[in-house]
PADREN-437793 format. One line per 8 residues: their letters; for each residue y negated, z, x of C-alpha. Coordinates in steps of 0.5 Angstrom, whole numbers. Last residue first. Layout:
# residues N
A> Y Z X  ...
END
This chain:
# residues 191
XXXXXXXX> 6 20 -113  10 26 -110  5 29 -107  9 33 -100  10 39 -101  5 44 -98  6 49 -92  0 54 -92
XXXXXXXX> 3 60 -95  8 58 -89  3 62 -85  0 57 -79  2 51 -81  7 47 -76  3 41 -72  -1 44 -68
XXXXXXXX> 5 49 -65  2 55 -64  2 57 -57  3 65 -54  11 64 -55  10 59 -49  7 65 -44  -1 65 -41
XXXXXXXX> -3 69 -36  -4 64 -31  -7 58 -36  -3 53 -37  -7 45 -38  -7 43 -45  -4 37 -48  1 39 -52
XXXXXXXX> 7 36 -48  4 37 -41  3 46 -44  10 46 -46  13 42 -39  8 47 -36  12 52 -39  19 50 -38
XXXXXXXX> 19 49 -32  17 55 -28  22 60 -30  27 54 -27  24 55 -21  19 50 -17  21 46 -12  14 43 -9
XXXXXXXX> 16 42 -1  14 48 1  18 52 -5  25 48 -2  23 49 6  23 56 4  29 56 0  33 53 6
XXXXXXXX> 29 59 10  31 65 6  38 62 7  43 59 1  48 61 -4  45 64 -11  37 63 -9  40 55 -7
XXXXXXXX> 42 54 -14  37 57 -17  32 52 -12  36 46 -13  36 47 -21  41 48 -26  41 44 -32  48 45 -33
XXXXXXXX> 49 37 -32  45 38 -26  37 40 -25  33 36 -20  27 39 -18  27 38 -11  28 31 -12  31 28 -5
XXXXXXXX> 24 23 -2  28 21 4  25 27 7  27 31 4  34 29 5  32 30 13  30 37 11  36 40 8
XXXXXXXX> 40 36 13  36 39 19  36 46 15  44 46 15  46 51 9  53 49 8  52 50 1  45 48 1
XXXXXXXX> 47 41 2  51 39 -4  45 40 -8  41 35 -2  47 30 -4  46 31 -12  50 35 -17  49 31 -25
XXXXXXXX> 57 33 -26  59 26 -26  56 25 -18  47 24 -18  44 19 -14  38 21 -12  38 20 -5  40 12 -4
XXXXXXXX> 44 11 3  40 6 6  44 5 12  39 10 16  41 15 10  48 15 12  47 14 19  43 21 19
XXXXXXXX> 47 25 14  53 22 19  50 26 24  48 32 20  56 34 18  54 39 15  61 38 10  56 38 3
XXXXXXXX> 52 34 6  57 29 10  61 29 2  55 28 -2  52 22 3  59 19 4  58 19 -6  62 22 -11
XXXXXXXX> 62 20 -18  68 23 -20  72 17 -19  69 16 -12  62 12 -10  60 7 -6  52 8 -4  53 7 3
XXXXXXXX> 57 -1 0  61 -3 6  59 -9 10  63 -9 15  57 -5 20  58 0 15  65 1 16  64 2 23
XXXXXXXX> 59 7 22  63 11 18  68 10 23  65 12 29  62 19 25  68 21 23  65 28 21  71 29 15
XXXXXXXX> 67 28 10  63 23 12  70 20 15  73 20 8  68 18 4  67 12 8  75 11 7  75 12 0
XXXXXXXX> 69 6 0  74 2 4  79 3 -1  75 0 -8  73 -5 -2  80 -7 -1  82 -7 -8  75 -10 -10
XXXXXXXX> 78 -16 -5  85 -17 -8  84 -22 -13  79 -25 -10  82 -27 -4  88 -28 -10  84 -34 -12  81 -37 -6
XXXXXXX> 88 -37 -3  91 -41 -9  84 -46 -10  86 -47 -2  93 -49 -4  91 -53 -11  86 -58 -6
END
């Protein structure tokens, strides 16, 4: 009994090893294009949204690489397209690099955020006017990116109630809240 107690122990023991090495082992195929190795680990039962210290995940590195195939068994596997690493980059963020309208595409599909913004607060769509094609970012627009000018006034215009209208510039609104004319600002009554 104490030898199978043992040997329960340090399988334990050594099994988030193995499967720490195993996640670095699918980020390697993704990003490597080693289609029938990522696919043999996932057959293993290796976690698809297992991520690297920096929070990378296969889907990240397969995007960011063009590997299309990959991207596809990744996503077949339910790998999770919201997941954003340490520096807030998502997997279809990671795709406009390489600029594979497939990938693009097929992140989309799997409900990727077009809005998305990175810890820089950088949207998808400003990335992708900085380093992809006039049809990645057409594929962006049509499926409802907005631009990073966009969004700060329709946020205004949800926050205060009211619907923004086309002419309209977020220095226009007065805040409810605040007073008209500091004249109009009182003291709060003592009492």
């Amino acid at each position: 009994m104490k030898i199978k107690d043992c040997f329960l122990i340090l399988l334990i023991a050594f099994f988030p090893a193995a499967s720490a090495d195993d996640a670095k082992d699918l980020f390697a195929a993704a990003m490597l294009g080693k289609l029938e190795r990522a696919e043999a680990l996932l057959a293993q039962g290796v976690d698809v949204n297992s991520k690297t210290a920096s929070g990378r995940t296969a889907l990240m590195a397969a995007s960011y690489k063009g590997n299309e195939q990959i991207v596809k068994a990744l996503l077949a596997y339910g790998a999770d397209v919201a997941i954003a690493d340490n520096s807030g980059t998502t997997a279809l963020m990671d795709a406009l690099v390489f600029g594979n309208e497939d990938i693009v595409n097929a992140l989309i599909a799997a409900g990727a955020d077009v809005n998305a913004m990175d810890n820089q607060n950088v949207s998808v769509l400003a990335r992708a006017k900085k380093i992809a094609g006039e049809n990645i970012i057409k594929i962006l627009e049509k499926a409802g990116a907005k631009s990073d000018e966009e969004a700060p006034a329709e946020d205004a215009a949800a926050k205060e109630g009211a619907e923004a209208k086309p002419g309209d510039k977020p220095a226009d609104k007065t805040d409810a809240k605040a007073p008209a004319k500091p004249e109009d600002a009182k003291a709060p009554a003592k009492k």
